[in-house]
C-alpha positions, 0 to 999 in steps of 0.5 A, a space after each residue: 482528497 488528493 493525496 500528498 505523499 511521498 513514498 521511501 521504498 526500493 526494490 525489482 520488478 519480477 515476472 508473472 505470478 505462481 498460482 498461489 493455492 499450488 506454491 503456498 508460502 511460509 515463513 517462522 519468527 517473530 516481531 517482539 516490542 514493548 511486551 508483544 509479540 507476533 509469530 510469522 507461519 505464512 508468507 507472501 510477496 508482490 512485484 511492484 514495477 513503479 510505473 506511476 514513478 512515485 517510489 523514490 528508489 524505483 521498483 520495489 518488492 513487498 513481502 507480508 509475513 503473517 499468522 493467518 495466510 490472505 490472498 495477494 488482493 490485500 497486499 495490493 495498492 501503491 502504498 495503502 495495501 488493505 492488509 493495514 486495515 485489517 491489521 488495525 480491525 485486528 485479523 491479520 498480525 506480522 510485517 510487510 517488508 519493502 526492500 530492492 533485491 538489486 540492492 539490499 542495504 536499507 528495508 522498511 518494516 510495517 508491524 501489523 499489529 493493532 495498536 494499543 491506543 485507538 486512531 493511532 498508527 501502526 508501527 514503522 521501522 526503517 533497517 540499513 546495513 551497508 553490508 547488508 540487511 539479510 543473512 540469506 536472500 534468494 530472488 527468482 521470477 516466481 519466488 523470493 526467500 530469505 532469513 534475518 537475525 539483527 542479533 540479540 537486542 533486534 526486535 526482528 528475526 524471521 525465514 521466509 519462503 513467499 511465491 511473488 505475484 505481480 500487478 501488471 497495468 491494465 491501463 495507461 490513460 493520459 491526457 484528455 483520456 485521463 481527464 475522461 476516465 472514471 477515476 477522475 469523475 469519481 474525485 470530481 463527483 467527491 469534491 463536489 459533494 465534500 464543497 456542499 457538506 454532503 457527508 453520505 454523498 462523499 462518503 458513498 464515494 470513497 473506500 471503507 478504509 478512507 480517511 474520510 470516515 472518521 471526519 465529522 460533518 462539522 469538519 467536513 464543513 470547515 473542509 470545504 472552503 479548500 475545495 475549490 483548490 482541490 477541484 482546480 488540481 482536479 483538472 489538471 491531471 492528465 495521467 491516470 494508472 490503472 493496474 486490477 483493483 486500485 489506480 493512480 492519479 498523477 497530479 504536477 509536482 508530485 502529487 497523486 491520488 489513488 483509488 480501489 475497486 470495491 464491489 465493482 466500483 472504483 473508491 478514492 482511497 485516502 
């Protein structure tokens, strides 16, 4: 399904990446809430330029301070890195911190941290200190590094040291290209499928963390009258962003879609 989100996030876009085996990150602290805690031992960051103009203070950088290290893939994706699905499955526990270097007042805070209720969220935190919101903050072209104490009563405090990777645009279609482009076919093709009450077709064309899998085919079946309307907002894209392993359809309006590559093949994610 088309994507209808907006994004609160600021930050910088910085060069290309450090090799991460040879410049490891670290971090120490913790995330303490409501009788749990999360220790922070490896860090990790990502330049995001905002090409697709979809977040709201312009580019960004993403930091994940984790107890297990992961690879720069899972942190990857405009809004939906797969790192939160592996936090839901229970693997990886810490933060993602989005913030604008330029401008450091404000940070939104993600706690990977499987919730206790099933289907339920993770937690969001939103941080503004007009003075700032870090003690220390170090941004270079390769790597950021930076220390936090809210004080006393703050459920945050955390040193970081991350090597920063970047994302770079594989591709810019617009146009009757973008119309053309695979990405388009395959929201297409899922429409269709999703207007027929083909479960395992749309499925078959959509991301292992996709909404779409906890719909039941008597749902799905109620969804396909508002197909119709998905499938003329379809037709009207005419840009399509595509960066290694995800993508971005822009719609009128604000609107957008995105995608994953997964096992060679490109997903709608949502």
């Amino acid at each position: 399904m088309i994507a209808r989100r907006t994004v609160l996030a600021t930050g910088l876009a910085l060069a290309a990446a450090p090799a991460f085996a040879i410049d490891p990150g670290t971090a120490s602290g913790h995330f303490a809430r409501d009788g749990q805690t999360v220790q922070f031992k490896h860090a990790i960051a990502l330049s995001q330029d905002n090409a697709e103009g979809l977040l709201d203070g312009g580019p960004q950088i993403r930091v994940v301070l984790s107890d297990v290290e992961i690879p720069v893939s899972a942190i990857y994706g405009l809004v939906f890195p797969p790192v939160l699905r592996q936090a839901h499955a229970d693997v990886v526990h810490g933060v993602i911190l989005e913030f604008s270097p330029k401008d450091p007042t404000a940070m939104h805070v993600t706690v990977l941290a499987k919730p206790a209720e099933a289907g339920s969220s993770l937690t969001n935190v939103s941080l503004s200190n007009s003075s700032g919101i870090f003690k220390r903050l170090d941004v270079s072209a390769t790597r950021v590094s930076g220390d936090y104490d809210g004080g006393e009563d703050s459920d945050f405090r955390f040193s970081f040291s991350a090597p920063v990777f970047t994302d770079a645009v594989q591709a810019d279609l617009k146009g009757a290209d973008a119309q053309k482009s695979e990405q388009v076919r395959v929201l297409t093709v899922r429409a269709q499928a999703i207007q027929k009450g083909d479960l395992p077709a749309a499925l078959a064309l959509s991301s292992r963390g996709s909404g779409l899998r906890g719909v039941s085919p008597a749902e799905l079946k109620g969804a396909a009258s508002m197909v119709a309307e998905m499938i003329r907002d379809i037709k009207t894209i005419r840009r399509v962003v595509v960066r290694r392993e995800t993508a971005v359809a822009l719609l009128p309006q604000g609107s957008w879609a995105s995608f994953v590559l997964e096992d060679g093949v490109w997903k709608v994610a949502d």
